[in-house]
C-alpha positions as a Markdown table, in Angstrom:
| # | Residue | x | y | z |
|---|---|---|---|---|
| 1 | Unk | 130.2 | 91.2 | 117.4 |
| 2 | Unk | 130.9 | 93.5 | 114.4 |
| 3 | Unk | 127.0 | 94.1 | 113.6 |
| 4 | Unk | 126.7 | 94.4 | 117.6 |
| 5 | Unk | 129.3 | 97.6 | 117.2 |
| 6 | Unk | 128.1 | 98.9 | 114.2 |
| 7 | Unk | 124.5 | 98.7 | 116.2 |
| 8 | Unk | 125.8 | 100.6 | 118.9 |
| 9 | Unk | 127.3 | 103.4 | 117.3 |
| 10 | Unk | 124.2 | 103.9 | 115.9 |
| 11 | Unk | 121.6 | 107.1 | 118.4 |
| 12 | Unk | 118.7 | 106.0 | 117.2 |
| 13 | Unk | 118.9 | 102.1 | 117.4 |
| 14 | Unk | 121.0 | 102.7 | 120.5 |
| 15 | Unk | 117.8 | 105.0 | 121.6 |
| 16 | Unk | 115.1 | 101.6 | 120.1 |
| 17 | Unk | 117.4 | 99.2 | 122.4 |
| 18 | Unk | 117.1 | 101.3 | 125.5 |
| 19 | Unk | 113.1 | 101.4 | 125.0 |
| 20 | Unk | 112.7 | 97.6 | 124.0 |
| 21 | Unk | 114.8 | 96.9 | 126.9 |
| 22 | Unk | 112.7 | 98.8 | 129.0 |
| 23 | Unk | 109.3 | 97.1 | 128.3 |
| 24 | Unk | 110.7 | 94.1 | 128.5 |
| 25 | Unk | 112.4 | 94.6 | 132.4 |
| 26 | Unk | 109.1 | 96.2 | 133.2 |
| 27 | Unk | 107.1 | 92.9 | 131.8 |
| 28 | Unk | 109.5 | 90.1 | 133.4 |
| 29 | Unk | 110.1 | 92.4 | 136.6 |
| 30 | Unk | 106.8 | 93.7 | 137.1 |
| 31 | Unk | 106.3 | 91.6 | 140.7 |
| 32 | Unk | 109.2 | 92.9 | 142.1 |
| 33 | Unk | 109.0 | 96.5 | 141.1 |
| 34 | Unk | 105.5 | 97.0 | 142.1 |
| 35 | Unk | 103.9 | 95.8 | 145.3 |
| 36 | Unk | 100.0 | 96.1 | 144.0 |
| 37 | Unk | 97.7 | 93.8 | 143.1 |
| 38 | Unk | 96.7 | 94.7 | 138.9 |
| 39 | Unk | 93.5 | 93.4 | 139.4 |
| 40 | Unk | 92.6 | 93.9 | 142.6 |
| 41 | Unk | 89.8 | 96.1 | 143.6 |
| 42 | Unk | 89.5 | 99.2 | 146.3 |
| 43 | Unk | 86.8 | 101.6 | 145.8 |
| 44 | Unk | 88.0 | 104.0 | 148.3 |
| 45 | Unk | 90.8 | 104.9 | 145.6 |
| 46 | Unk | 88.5 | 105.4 | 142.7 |
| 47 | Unk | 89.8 | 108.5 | 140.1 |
| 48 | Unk | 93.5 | 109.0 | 142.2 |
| 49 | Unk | 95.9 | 110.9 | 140.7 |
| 50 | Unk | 99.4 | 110.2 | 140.3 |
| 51 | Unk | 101.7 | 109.9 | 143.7 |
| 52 | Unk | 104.4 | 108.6 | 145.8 |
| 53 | Unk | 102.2 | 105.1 | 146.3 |
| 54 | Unk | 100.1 | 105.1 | 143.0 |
| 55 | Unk | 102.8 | 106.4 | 140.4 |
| 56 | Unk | 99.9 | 106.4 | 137.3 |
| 57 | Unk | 97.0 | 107.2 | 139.8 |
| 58 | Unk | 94.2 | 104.3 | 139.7 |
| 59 | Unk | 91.4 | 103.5 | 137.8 |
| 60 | Unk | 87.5 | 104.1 | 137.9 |
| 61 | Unk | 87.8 | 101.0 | 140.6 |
| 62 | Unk | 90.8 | 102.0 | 142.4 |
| 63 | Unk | 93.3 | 99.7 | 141.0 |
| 64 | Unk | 96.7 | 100.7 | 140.4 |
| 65 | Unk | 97.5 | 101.8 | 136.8 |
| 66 | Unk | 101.4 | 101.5 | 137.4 |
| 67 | Unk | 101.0 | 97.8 | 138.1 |
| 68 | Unk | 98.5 | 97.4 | 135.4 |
| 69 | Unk | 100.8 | 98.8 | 132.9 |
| 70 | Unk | 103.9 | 96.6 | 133.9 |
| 71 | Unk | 101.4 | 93.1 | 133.9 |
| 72 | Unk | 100.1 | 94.4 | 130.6 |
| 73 | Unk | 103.1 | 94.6 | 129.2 |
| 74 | Unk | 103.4 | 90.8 | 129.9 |
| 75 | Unk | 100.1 | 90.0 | 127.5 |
| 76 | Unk | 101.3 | 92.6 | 124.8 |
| 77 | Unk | 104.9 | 91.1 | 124.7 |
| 78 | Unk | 103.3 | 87.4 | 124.7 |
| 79 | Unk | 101.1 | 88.2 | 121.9 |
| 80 | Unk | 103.7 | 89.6 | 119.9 |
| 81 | Unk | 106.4 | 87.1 | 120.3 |
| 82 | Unk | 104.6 | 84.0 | 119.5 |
| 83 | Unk | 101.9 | 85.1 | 117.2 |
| 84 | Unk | 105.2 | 86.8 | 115.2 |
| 85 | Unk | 106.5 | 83.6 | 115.7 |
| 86 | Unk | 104.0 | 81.2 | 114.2 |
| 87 | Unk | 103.5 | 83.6 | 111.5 |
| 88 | Unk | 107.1 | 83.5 | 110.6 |
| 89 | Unk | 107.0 | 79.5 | 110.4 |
| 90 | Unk | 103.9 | 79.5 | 108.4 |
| 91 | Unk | 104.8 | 81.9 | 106.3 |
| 92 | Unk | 108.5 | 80.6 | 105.3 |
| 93 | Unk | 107.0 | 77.3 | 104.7 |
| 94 | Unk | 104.0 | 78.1 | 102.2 |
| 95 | Unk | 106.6 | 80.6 | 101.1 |
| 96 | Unk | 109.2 | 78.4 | 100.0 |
| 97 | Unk | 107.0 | 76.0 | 98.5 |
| 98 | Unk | 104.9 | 78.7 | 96.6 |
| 99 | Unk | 108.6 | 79.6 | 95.0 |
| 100 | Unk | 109.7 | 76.6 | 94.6 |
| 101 | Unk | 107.0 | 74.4 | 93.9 |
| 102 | Unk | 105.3 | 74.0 | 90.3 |
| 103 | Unk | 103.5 | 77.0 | 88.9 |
| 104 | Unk | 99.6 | 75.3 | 89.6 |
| 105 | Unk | 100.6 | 75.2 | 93.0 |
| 106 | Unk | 102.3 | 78.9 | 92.8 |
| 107 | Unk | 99.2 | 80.7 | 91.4 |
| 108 | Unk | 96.9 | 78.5 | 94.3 |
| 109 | Unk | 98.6 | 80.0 | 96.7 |
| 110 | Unk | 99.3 | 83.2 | 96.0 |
| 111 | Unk | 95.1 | 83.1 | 95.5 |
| 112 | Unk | 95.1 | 82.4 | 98.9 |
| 113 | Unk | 97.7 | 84.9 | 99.9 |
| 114 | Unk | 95.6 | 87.5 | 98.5 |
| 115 | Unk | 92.2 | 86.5 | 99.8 |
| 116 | Unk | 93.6 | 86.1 | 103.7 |
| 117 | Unk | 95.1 | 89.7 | 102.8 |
| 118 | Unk | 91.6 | 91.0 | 101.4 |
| 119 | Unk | 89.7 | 90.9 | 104.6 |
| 120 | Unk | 90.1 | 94.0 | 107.2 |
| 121 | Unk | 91.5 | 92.8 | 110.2 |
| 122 | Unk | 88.9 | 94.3 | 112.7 |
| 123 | Unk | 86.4 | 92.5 | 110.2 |
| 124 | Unk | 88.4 | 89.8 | 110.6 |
| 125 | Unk | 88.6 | 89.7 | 114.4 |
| 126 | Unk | 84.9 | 90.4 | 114.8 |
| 127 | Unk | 84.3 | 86.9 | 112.6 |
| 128 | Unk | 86.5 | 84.9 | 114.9 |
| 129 | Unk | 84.8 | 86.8 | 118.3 |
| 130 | Unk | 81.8 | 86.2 | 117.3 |
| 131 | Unk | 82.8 | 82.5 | 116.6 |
| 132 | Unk | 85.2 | 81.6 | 119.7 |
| 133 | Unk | 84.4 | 84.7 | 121.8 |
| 134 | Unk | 86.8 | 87.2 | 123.3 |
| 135 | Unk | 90.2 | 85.5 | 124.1 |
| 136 | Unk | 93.9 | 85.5 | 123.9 |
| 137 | Unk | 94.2 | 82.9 | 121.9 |
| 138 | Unk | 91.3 | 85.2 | 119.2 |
| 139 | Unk | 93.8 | 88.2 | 119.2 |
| 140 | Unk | 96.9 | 85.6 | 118.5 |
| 141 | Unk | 94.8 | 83.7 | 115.5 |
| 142 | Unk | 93.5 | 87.3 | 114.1 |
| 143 | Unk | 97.4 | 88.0 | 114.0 |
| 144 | Unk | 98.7 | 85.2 | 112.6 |
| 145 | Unk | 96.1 | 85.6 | 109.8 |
| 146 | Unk | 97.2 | 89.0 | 109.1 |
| 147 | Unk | 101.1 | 88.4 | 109.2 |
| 148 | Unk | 101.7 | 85.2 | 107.3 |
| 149 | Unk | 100.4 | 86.4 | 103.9 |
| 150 | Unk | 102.8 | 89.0 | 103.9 |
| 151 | Unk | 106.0 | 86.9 | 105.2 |
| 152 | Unk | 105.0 | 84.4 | 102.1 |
| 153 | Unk | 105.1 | 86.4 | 99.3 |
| 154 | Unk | 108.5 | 88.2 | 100.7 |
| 155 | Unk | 109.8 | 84.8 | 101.0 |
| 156 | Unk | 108.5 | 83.5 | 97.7 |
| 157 | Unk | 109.9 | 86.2 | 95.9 |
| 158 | Unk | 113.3 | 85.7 | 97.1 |
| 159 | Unk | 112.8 | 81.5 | 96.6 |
| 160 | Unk | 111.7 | 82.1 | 92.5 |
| 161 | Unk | 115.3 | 84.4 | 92.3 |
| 162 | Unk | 117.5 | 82.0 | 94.5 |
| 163 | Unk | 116.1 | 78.8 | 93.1 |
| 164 | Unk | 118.1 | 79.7 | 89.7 |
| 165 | Unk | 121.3 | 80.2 | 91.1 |
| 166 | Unk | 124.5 | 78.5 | 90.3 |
| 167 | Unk | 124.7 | 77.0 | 93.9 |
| 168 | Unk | 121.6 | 75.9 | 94.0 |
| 169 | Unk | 121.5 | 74.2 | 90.3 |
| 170 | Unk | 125.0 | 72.3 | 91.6 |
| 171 | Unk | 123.0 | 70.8 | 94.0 |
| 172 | Unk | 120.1 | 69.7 | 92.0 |
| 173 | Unk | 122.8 | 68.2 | 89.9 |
| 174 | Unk | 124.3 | 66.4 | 92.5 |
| 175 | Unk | 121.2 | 64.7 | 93.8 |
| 176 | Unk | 120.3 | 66.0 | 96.6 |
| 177 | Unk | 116.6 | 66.1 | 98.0 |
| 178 | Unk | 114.0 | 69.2 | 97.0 |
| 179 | Unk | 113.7 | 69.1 | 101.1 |
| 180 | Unk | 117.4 | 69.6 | 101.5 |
| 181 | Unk | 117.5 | 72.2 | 99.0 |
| 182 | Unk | 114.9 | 74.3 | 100.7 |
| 183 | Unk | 116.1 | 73.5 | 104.2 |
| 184 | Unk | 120.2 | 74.1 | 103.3 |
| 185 | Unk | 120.3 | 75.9 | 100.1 |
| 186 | Unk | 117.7 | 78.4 | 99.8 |
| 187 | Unk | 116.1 | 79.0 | 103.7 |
| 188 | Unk | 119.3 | 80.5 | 104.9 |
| 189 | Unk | 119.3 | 82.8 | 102.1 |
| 190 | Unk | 115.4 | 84.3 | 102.8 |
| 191 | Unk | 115.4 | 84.6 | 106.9 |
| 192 | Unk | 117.5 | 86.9 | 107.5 |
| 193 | Unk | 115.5 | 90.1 | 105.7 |
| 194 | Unk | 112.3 | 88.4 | 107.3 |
| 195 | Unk | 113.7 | 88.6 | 110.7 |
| 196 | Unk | 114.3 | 92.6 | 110.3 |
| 197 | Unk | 110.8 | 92.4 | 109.0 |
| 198 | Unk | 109.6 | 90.9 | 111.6 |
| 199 | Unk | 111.0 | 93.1 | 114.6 |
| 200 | Unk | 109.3 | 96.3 | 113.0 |
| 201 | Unk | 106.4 | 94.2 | 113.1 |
| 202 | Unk | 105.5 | 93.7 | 116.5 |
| 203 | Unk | 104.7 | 97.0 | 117.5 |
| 204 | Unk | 102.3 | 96.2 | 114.5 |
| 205 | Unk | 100.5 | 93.5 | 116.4 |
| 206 | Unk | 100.7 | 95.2 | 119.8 |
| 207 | Unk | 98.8 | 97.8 | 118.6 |
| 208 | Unk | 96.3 | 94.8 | 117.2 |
| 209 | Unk | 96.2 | 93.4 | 120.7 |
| 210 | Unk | 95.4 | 97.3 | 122.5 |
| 211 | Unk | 93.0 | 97.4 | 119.8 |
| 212 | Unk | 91.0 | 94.7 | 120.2 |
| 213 | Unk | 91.1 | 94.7 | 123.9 |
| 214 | Unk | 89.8 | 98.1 | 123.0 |
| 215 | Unk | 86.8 | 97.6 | 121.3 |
| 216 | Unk | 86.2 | 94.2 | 124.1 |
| 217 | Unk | 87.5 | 91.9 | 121.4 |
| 218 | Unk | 90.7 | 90.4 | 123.4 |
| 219 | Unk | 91.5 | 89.5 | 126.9 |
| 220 | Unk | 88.8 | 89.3 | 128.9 |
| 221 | Unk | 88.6 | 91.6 | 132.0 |
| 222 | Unk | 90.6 | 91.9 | 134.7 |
| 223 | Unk | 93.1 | 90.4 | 132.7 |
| 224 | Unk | 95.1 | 93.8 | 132.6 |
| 225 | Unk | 96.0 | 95.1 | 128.8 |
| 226 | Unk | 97.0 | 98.1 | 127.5 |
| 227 | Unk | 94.1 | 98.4 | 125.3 |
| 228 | Unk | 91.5 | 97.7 | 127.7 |
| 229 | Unk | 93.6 | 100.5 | 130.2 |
| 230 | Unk | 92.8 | 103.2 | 127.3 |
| 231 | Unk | 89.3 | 102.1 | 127.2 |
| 232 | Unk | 89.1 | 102.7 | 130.9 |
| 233 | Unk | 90.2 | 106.0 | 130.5 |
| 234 | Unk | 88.6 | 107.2 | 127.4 |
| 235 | Unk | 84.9 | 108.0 | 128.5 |
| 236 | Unk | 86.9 | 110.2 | 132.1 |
| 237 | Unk | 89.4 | 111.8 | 129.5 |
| 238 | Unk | 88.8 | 115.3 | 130.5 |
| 239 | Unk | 88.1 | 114.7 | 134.3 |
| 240 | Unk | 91.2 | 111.8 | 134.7 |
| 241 | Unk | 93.5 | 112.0 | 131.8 |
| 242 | Unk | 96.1 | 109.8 | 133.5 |
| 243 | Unk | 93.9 | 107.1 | 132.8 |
| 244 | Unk | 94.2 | 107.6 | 129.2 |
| 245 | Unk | 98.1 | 108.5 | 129.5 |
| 246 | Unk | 99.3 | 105.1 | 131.2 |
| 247 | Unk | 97.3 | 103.1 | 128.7 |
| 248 | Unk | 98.4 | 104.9 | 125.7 |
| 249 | Unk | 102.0 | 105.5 | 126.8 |
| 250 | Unk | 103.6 | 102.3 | 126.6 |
| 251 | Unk | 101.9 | 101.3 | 123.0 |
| 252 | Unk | 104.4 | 104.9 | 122.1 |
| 253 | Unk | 107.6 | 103.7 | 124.2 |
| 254 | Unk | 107.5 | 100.1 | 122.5 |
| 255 | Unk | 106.0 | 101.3 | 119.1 |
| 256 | Unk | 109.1 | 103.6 | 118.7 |
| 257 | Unk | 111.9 | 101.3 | 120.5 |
| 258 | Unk | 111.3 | 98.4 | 118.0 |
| 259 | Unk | 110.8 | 100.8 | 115.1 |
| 260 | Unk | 114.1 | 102.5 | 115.6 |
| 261 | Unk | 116.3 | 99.3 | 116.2 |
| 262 | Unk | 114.2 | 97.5 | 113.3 |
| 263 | Unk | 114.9 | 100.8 | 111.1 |
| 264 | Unk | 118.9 | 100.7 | 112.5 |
| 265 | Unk | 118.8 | 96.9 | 112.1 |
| 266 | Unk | 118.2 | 96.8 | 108.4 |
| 267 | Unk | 120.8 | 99.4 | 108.3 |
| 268 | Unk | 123.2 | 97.4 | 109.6 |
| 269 | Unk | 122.6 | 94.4 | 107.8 |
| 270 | Unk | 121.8 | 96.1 | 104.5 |
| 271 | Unk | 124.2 | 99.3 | 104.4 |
| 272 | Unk | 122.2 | 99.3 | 100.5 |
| 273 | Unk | 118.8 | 100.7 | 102.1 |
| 274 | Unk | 120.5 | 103.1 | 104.9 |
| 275 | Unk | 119.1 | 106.8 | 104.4 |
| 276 | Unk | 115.6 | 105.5 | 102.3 |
């Protein structure tokens, strides 16, 4: 409750909380607070502007951008949440073991750390589409790919400087298990700065989902996406810029909620790092 307070008196993660809060009503609520079809097609509203019954305006096949926006918000808060997630487990496990394991087995994976690093991730994603083909499940591999090397080596770092520690030497001496050490001992200690991490993160891999729906590389059509939205709208910029708008809108509102209550998280948490 204390951190909860501190968060609160805090404008700009108050501000972050507000805007995550509202992508994620729009995502869950999106049935009840829009009455349209996302994917459904009527030519007769091709290219309308924003009104009372289409708030965004619709798209070059009359569907409703509003109700696109809110059932893309769905995909782009899936994405994030469980590719973060997998790509947190991954990466605390090869991470502790890189840091605590022997030093042939550090060096191997810290090879492999930097080679998963070394590719570009639209590179990356064009290897797996061309393999798999355009999916969900592509954009959630591409991510995990491009996350977990990063979580490792945070979490390796902090493993090779805990691993000496006075607590955890008392337990060595005492007997107890290398898998109890990691588990009790030395994982508490490392998932807390990762989980910071990890929330100014996800705007990172929403903006990997827009952009390979973008470029035709993620969820397959009509499946509604932000990314895809922008695409709709970016050859008609000049004649039907609200096209463009509602697709690139919500990538701002969530990019800058979770960066602000990530940035006021950390501050919280680590009073150390507040102002840098």
């Amino acid at each position: 409750m204390r951190s909860v307070r501190r968060l609160l008196r805090e404008p700009l993660g108050v501000f972050g909380l507000a805007l995550v809060l509202l992508v994620i009503f729009g995502a869950i609520f999106a049935d009840l607070l829009t009455s349209w079809d996302p994917t459904r097609i009527n030519p007769r509203d091709r290219f309308l502007g924003p009104s009372t019954d289409h708030l965004l305006g619709t798209d070059q096949l009359g569907r409703d951008l509003f109700a696109r926006v809110l059932h893309g918000g769905r995909i782009a808060l899936y994405v994030a949440l469980v590719s973060t997630a997998i790509s947190l487990a991954i990466g605390i496990v090869l991470g502790l073991i890189a840091g605590y394991g022997p030093r042939w087995l550090d060096n191997l994976l810290i090879l492999l750390f930097d080679a998963m690093k070394s590719f570009p991730t639209v590179m990356l994603a064009l290897a797996l589409v061309t393999i798999t083909g355009p999916s969900l499940t592509a954009v959630i591999v591409v991510v995990i790919l491009v996350n977990v090397p990063g979580y490792a080596r945070i979490v390796r770092t902090q493993t090779i400087a805990i691993k000496t520690s006075e607590f955890v030497t008392a337990a060595q001496s005492m007997g107890a298990s290398t898998t109890r050490i990691l588990r009790v001992h030395i994982m508490p200690n490392v998932i807390g700065p990762l989980v910071i991490l990890a929330s100014m993160d996800i705007p990172v891999v929403i903006a990997i989902e827009a952009g390979m729906s973008f470029l035709g590389l993620g969820v397959r059509p009509p499946t509604p996406s932000w990314g895809s939205i922008l695409n709709d709208g970016f050859g008609q910029i000049r004649e039907t810029p609200w096209i463009a708008i509602a697709g690139g809108l919500p990538i701002i509102i969530t990019t800058l909620g979770f960066t602000f209550l990530g940035e006021t998280l950390r501050d919280v948490f680590d009073p150390r790092l507040k102002g840098r």
